[in-house]
Structure formats: structure tokens, C-alpha cells
C-alpha positions as CSV (number, residue, x, y, z in Angstrom):
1,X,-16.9,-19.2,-23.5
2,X,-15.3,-16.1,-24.8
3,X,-11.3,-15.9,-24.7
4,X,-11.2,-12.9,-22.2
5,X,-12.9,-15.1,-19.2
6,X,-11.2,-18.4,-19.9
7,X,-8.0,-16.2,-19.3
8,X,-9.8,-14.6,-16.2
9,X,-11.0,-18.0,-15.2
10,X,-7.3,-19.3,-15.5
11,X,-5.6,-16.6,-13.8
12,X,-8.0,-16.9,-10.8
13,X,-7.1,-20.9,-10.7
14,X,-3.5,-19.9,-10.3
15,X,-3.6,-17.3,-7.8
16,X,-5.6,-19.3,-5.3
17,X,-3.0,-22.0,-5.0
18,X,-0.8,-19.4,-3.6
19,X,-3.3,-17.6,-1.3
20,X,-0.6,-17.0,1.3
21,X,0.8,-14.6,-1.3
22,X,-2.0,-12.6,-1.2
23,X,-2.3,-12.5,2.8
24,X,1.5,-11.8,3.0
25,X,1.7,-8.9,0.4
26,X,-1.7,-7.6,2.0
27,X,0.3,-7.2,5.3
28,X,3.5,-6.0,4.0
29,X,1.2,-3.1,1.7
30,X,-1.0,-1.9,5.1
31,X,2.3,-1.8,7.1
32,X,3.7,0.5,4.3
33,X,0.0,2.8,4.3
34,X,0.1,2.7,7.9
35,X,3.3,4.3,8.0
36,X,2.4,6.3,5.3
37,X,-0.4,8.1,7.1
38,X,1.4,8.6,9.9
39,X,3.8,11.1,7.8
40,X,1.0,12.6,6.3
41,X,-0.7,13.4,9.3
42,X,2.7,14.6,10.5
43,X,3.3,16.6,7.4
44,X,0.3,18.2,8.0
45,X,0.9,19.4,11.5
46,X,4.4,20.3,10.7
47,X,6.1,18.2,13.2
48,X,8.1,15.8,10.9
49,X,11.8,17.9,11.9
50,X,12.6,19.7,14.9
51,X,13.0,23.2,13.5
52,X,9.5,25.4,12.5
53,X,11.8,26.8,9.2
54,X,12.5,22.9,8.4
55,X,9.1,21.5,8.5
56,X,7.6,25.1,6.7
57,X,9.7,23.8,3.9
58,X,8.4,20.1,3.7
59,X,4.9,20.8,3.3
């Protein structure tokens, strides 16, 4: 067994003892995307501030 997949081996071992990690940080990151995407679209349709001159400038 080559060094490089014993380490891959061993770091997969570790990380599934904490697979709640994974779930929480996989929530937390499509929360932040979601929100995101919604300021992009925004951005795009130039509604993010009130004023036409304001959201010309943010795009």
C-alpha cells in the first residue's frame, strides 16, 4: 500500500466519526449560496437599493 492512500485511507477513518460535521457545515454553506444567489439575481435586475443611479453603480 503506497503512503499517499494509507494517508487517504486514514483521513477518511477520521472524518466519518464526525459525520455530523459534515451535515452541519453542508447546511451552514447552502444557507450562505442560497443567499448568495439571491443577490446575484438581484444584482442582476438592479433592484438591490432603492435608487436606479445606486444600483447602476453596483453592477
Amino acid at each position: 500500500m503506497s503512503i499517499g492512500r494509507k494517508g487517504a485511507g486514514d483521513h477518511d477513518f477520521r472524518c466519518a466519526a464526525h459525520w455530523w460535521w459534515e451535515v452541519l457545515t453542508a447546511v451552514v454553506f447552502a444557507g450562505m449560496f442560497t443567499q448568495l444567489a439571491f443577490i446575484g439575481h438581484d444584482a442582476g435586475h438592479r433592484q438591490i437599493f432603492r435608487t436606479r443611479r445606486a444600483s447602476a453603480a453596483s453592477v
